[in-house]
C-alpha positions as a printed Julia matrix, in Angstrom:
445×3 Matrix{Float64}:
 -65.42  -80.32  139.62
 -63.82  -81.67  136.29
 -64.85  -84.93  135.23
 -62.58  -87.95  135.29
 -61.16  -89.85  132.21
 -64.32  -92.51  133.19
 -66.68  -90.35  133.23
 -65.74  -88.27  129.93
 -65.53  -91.64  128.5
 -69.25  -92.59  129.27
 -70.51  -89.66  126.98
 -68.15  -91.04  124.19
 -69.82  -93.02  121.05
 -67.19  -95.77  121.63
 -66.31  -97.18  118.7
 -62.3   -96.7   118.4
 -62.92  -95.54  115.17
 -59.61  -93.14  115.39
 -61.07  -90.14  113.61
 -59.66  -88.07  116.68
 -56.21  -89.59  116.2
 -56.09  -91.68  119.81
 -56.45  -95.43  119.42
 -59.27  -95.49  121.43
 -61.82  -93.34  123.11
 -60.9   -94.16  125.99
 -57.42  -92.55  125.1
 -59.0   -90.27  123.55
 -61.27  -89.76  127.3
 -57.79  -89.78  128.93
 -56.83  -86.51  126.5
 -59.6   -85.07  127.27
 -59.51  -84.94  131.33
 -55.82  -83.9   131.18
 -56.58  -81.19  129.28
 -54.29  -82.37  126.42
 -57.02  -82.67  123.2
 -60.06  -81.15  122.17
 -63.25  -82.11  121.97
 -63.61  -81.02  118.58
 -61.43  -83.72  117.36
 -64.2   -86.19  117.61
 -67.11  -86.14  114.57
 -68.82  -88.44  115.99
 -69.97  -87.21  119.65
 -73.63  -85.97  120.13
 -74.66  -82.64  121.01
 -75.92  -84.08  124.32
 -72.74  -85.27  125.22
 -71.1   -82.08  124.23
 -72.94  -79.9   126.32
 -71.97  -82.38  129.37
 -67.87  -82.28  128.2
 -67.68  -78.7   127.44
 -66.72  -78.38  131.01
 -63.96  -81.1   130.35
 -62.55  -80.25  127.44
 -62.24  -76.4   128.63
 -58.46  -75.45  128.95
 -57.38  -75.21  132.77
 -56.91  -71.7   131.75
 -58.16  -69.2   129.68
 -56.62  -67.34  127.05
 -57.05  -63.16  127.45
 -56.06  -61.06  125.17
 -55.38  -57.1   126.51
 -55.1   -53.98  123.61
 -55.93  -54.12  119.99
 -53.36  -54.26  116.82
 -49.83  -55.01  117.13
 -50.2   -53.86  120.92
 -52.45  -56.64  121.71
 -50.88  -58.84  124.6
 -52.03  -62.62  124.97
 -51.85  -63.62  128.66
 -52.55  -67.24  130.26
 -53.8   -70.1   128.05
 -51.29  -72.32  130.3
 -51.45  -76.12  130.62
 -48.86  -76.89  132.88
 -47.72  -76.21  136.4
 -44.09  -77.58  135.17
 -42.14  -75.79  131.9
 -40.47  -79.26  131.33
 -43.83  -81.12  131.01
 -44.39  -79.45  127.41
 -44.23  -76.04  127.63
 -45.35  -72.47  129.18
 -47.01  -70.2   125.93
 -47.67  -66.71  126.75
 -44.94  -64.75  128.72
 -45.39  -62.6   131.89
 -46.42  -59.14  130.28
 -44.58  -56.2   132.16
 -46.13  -53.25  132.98
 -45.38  -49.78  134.26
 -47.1   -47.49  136.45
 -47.53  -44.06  135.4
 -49.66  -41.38  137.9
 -51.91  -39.2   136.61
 -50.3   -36.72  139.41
 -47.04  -36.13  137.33
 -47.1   -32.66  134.97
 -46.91  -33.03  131.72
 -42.87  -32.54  131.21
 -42.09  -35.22  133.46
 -45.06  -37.6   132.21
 -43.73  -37.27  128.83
 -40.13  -38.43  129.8
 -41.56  -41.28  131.38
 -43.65  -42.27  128.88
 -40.7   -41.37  126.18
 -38.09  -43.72  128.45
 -40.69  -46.6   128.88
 -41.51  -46.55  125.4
 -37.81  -46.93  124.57
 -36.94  -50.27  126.82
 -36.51  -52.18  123.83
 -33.3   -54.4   123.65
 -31.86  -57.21  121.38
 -30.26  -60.41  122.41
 -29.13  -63.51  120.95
 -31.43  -62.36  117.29
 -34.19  -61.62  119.71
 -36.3   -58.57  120.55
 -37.13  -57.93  124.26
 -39.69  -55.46  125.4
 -42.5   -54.66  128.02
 -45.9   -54.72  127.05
 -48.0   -52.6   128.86
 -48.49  -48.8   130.48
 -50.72  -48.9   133.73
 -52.11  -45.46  134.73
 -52.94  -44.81  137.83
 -55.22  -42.69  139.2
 -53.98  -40.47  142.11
 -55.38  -37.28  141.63
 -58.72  -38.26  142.53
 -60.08  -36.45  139.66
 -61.0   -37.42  135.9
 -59.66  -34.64  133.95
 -55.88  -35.41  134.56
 -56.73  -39.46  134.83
 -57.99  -38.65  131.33
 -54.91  -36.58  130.12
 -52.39  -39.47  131.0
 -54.4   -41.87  129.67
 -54.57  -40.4   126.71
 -50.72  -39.88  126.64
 -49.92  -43.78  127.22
 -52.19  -44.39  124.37
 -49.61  -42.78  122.18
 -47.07  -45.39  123.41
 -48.03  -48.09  121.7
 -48.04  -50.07  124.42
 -51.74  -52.05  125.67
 -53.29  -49.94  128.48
 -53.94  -51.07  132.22
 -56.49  -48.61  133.83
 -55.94  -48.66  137.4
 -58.67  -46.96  139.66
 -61.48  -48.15  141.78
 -63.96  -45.91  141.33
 -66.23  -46.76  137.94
 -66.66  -42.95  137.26
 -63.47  -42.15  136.88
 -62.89  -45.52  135.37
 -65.09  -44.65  132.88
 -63.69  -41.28  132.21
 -60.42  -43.15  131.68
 -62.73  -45.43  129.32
 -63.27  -42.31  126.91
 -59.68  -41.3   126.84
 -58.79  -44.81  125.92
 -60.54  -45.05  122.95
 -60.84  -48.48  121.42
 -57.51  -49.81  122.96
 -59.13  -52.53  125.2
 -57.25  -51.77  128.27
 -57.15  -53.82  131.2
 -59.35  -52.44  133.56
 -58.37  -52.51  137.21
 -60.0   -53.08  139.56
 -63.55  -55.05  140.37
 -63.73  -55.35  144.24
 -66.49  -56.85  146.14
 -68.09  -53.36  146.79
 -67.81  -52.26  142.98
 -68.07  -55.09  140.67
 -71.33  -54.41  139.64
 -70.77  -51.38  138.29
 -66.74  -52.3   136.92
 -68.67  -55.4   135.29
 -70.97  -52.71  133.32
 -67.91  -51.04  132.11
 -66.18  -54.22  130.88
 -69.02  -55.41  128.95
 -69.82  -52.31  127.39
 -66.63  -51.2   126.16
 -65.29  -54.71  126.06
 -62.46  -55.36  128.17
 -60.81  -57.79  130.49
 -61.13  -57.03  134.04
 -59.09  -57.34  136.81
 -60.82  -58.87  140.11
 -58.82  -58.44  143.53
 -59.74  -59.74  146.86
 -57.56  -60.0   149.85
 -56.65  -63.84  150.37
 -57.77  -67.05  147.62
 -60.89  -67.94  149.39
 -62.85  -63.37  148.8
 -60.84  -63.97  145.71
 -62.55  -67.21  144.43
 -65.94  -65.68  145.61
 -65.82  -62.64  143.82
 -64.74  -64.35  140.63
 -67.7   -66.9   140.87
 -70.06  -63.81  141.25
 -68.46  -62.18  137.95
 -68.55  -65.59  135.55
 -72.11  -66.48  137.49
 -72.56  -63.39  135.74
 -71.64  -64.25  131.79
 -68.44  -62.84  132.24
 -64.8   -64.62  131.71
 -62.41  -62.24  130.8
 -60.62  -61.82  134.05
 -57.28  -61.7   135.3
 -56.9   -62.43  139.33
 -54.96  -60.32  141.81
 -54.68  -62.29  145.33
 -53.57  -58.71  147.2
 -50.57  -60.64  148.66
 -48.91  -58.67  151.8
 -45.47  -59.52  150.98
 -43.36  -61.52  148.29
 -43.78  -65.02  149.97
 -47.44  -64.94  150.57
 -47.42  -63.73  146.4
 -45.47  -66.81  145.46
 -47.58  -68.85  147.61
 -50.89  -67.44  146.13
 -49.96  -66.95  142.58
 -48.55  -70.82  143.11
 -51.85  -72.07  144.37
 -54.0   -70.42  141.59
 -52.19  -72.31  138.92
 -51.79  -75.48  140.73
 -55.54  -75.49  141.56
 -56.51  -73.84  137.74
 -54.32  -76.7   136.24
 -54.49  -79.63  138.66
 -57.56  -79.17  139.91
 -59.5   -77.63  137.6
 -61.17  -75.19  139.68
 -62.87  -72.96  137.24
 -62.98  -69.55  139.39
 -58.73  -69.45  139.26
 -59.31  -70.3   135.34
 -57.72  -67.06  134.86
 -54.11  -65.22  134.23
 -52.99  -63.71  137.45
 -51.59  -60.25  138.13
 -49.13  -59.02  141.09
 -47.43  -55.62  142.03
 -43.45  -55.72  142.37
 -43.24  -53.74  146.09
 -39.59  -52.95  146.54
 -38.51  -49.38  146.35
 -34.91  -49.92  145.42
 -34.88  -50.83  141.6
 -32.42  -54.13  142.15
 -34.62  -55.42  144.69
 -37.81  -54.5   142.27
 -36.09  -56.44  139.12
 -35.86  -59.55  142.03
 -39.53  -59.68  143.03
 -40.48  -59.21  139.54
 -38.2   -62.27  138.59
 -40.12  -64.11  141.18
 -43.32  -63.63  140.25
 -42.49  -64.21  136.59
 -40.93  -67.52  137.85
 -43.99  -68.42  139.62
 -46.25  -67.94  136.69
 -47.58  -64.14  137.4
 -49.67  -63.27  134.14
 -48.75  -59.49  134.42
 -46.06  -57.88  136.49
 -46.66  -54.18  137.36
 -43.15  -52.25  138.14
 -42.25  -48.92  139.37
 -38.84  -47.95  138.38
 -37.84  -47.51  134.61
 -34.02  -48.88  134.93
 -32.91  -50.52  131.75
 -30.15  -51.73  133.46
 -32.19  -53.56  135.5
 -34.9   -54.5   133.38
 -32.85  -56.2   130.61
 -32.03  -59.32  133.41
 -35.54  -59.75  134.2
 -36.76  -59.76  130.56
 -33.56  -62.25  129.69
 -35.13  -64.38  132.46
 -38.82  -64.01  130.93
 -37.46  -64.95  127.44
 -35.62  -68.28  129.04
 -38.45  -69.34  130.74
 -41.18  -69.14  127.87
 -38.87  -70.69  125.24
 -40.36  -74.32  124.18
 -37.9   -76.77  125.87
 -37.66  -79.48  122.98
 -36.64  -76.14  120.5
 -33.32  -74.29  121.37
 -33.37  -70.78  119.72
 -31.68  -70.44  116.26
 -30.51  -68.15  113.67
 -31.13  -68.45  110.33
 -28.86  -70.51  107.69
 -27.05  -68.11  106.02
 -23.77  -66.53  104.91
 -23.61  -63.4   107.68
 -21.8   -60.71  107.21
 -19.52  -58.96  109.97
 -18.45  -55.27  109.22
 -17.95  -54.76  105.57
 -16.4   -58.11  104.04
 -14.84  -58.08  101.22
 -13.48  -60.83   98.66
 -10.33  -61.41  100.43
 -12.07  -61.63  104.17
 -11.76  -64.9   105.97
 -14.89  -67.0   106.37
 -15.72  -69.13  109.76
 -18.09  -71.85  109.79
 -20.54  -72.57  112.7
 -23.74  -73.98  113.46
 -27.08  -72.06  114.03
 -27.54  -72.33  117.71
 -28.0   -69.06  118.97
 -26.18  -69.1   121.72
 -23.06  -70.29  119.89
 -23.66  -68.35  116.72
 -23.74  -64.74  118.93
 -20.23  -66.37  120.62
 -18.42  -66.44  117.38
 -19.78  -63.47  116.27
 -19.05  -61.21  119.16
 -15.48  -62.83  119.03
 -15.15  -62.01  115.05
 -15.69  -58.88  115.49
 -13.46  -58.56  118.3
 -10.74  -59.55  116.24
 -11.66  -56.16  114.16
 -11.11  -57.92  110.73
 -14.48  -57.97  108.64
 -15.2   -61.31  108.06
 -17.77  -64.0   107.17
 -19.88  -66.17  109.4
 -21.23  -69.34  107.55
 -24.24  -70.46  110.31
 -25.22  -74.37  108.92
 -28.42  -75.1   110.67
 -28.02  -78.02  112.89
 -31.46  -77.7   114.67
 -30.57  -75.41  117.17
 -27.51  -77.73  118.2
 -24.37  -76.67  119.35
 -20.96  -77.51  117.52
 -20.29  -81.07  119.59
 -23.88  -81.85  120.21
 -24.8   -81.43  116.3
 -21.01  -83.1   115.26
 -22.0   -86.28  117.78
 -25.75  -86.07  116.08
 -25.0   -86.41  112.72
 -26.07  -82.89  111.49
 -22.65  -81.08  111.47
 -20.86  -83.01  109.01
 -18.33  -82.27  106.45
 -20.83  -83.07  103.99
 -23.69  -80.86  105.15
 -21.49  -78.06  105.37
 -20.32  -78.41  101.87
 -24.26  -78.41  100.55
 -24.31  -75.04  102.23
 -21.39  -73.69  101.31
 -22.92  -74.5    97.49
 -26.39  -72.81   98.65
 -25.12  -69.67   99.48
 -22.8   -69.65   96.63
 -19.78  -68.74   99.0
 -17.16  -69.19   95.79
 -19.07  -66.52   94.51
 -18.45  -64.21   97.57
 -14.37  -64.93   98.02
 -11.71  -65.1    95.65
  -9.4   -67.29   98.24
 -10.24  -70.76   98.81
  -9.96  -70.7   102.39
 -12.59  -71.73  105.1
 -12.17  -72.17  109.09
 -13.67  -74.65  111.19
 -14.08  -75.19  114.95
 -11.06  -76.65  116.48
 -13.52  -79.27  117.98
 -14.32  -80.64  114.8
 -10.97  -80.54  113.37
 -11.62  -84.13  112.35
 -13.53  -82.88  109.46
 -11.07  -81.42  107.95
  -9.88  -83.66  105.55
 -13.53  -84.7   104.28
 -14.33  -81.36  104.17
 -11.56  -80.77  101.77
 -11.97  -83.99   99.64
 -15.97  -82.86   98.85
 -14.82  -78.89   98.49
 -11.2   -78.52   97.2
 -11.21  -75.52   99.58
  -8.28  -75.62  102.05
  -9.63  -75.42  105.58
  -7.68  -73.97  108.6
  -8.87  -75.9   112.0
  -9.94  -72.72  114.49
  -9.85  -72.5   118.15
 -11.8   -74.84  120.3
 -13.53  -72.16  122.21
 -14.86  -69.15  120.33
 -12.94  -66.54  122.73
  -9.7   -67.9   120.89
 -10.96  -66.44  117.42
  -9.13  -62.87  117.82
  -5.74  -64.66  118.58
  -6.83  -66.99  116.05
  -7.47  -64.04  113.65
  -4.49  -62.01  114.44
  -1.98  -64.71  113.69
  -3.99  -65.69  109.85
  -5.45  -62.75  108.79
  -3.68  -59.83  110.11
  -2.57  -57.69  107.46
């Protein structure tokens, strides 16, 4: 059981001094039992007491990293059961299954298409993380050959058989990848446990229902082990949501050190629409790794959109960069627009600009992340902040007109804008699907 802010507090040298940047240790006790500061942030606490708060100061959950290199994937570390209470840190990985069962044509367009579900959104990249092979054939000499195959993906590896021979077989075709091995049971552990420690690798632990689950993973840690991920064998999507909710509510809330651990649940549907659903489910309900079937980018590019919204930090909307952007090939005579770096807006004017089939220039001021009325009522999207910009990226430079178009929200900048510039500047369309009317009526040649 974790210890209560009292009890931490006990073990404390209690003298406020403020070294650990709380006014008091008690505070600073508080942090501690929450799971919201670290122990190291006091100089002053004895090694006796930090062998009795190590167990305290422990995050609810621990941080596993899968794979090696740029195909390492970080899974868990979570602190809270609710995304608006700070934030969630490392996103759902998504993984596909590949048998060891398919010949070697129509393994290497699978591995070739999963391998390609890469997409870009908003500035951002979106892609899955991990290959799981599974072993079908019963045998090690084809486990071995896909293995071997994924490796070339660049993707981390998820080993998926229950028998430690063959898991070990698909050990040596791995080389020194780091998969995720799956799976210790409560008739194998022993053995899967060997494995893991000798290669190293996290290893996944699955037990029908919480309560086999808990045991096993108390057997495993009782054992010097703690890189696990859990797998509740759910029957159906409910009882998953319902297990994969308890884990973290009892890891974060509770404390309870066996469901420390990133979780990991198989999408079931057959039909790839109702597969992309589950997933989004589990992902919702704080699944560490979500292993699919069907390679459908149509599909998959909603589920990772929904991944990318969930694990964004709350108190940070997603930005583009301050600059002077370039749409088609600009040229000295090409109109400029002026917007803010909000993402979501920026990728709306943009998509509209080049609608309107005229190369242009997009000036994105950065407002914080704020859109055009929230940064205009805030103070950062002001006539004169835009004129500093227009100076930084030396737009006079760029264009031999004098010519530069606001949002029609903001039209009341205009004149400022003007007074501090000397440019003229045409008041755009309120909503950015007005720029290629907008466009056609100015620019048109």
């Amino acid at each position: 059981m974790p210890l209560t802010g009292l009890e931490i507090y006990k073990q404390l040298p209690k003298t406020n001094c403020k070294d650990c940047g709380h006014p008091t240790c008690l505070a600073f006790a508080m942090a501690l039992a929450s799971g919201k500061a670290s122990l190291d942030a006091c100089p002053h606490v004895s090694d006796e007491a930090r062998a009795v708060l190590d167990s305290a100061a422990a995050p609810p959950m621990a941080e596993i990293t899968v794979g090696t290199g740029q195909a390492a994937v970080k899974l868990g570390g979570e602190t809270e059961l609710f995304r608006h209470e700070k934030r969630f840190y490392n996103p759902a990985a998504v993984a596909f299954l590949i048998s060891d069962t398919l010949p070697e044509a129509e393994l290497s367009a699978r591995l070739a298409a999963i391998r390609d579900l890469v997409f870009h959104r908003v500035g951002l990249e979106y892609r899955v993380q991990m290959a799981a092979v599974k072993n079908e054939s019963g045998q090690a000499d084809p486990f071995k050959r896909a293995v071997a195959a994924a490796a070339g993906t660049g993707l981390a590896l998820m080993l998926v058989t229950d028998d430690p021979k063959l898991m070990a077989a698909g050990l040596e075709a791995a080389g020194q990848n780091r998969p995720l091995l799956y799976a210790a049971t409560e008739t194998n552990w022993e053995a899967m446990l060997e494995l893991a420690k000798a290669h190293p690798c996290v290893l996944a632990v699955k037990a029908r229902g919480l309560e086999a689950l808990a045991g096993l993973a108390q057997k495993i840690t009782a054992a010097g082990f703690k890189d696990l991920v859990l797998d509740p064998q759910p029957t159906s999507p409910a009882q998953a949501v319902a297990d994969l909710v308890q884990i973290r509510r009892l890891a974060v809330k509770k404390r309870f050190r066996p469901f420390g651990y990133p979780s990991l649940v198989f999408a079931g549907a057959e039909d790839p629409a109702e597969e992309a659903l589950e997933a989004a489910l589990y992902v919702t309900k704080y699944a560490g790794v979500v292993v699919l079937k069907n390679v459908s980018r149509a599909h998959l590019l909603p589920l990772l959109t929904w991944r990318q919204n969930l694990y964004t930090d709350p108190q940070v909307p997603i930005q583009v960069e301050e600059k002077l952007n370039e749409i088609g090939t600009p040229s000295e005579d090409s109109p400029v627009y002026v917007t803010t770096n909000f993402s979501l807006t920026y990728y709306s004017v943009q998509g509209e600009v080049e609608g309107s089939r005229i190369p242009s220039y997009i000036l994105s001021v950065n407002t914080n992340g704020l859109s055009v009325m929230t940064a205009y009522a805030d103070g950062r999207f002001t006539a004169e902040k835009i004129a500093q910009v227009m100076k930084k990226v030396d737009l006079e430079s760029k264009v031999k007109h004098r010519t530069i178009v606001i949002p029609g929200a903001v039209a009341v900048l205009k004149g400022k804008l003007e007074e501090l510039t000397g440019w003229k500047v045409l008041v755009g369309p309120r909503e950015a699907s007005g720029i290629p009317a907008f466009a056609k009526s100015n620019f048109a040649a």
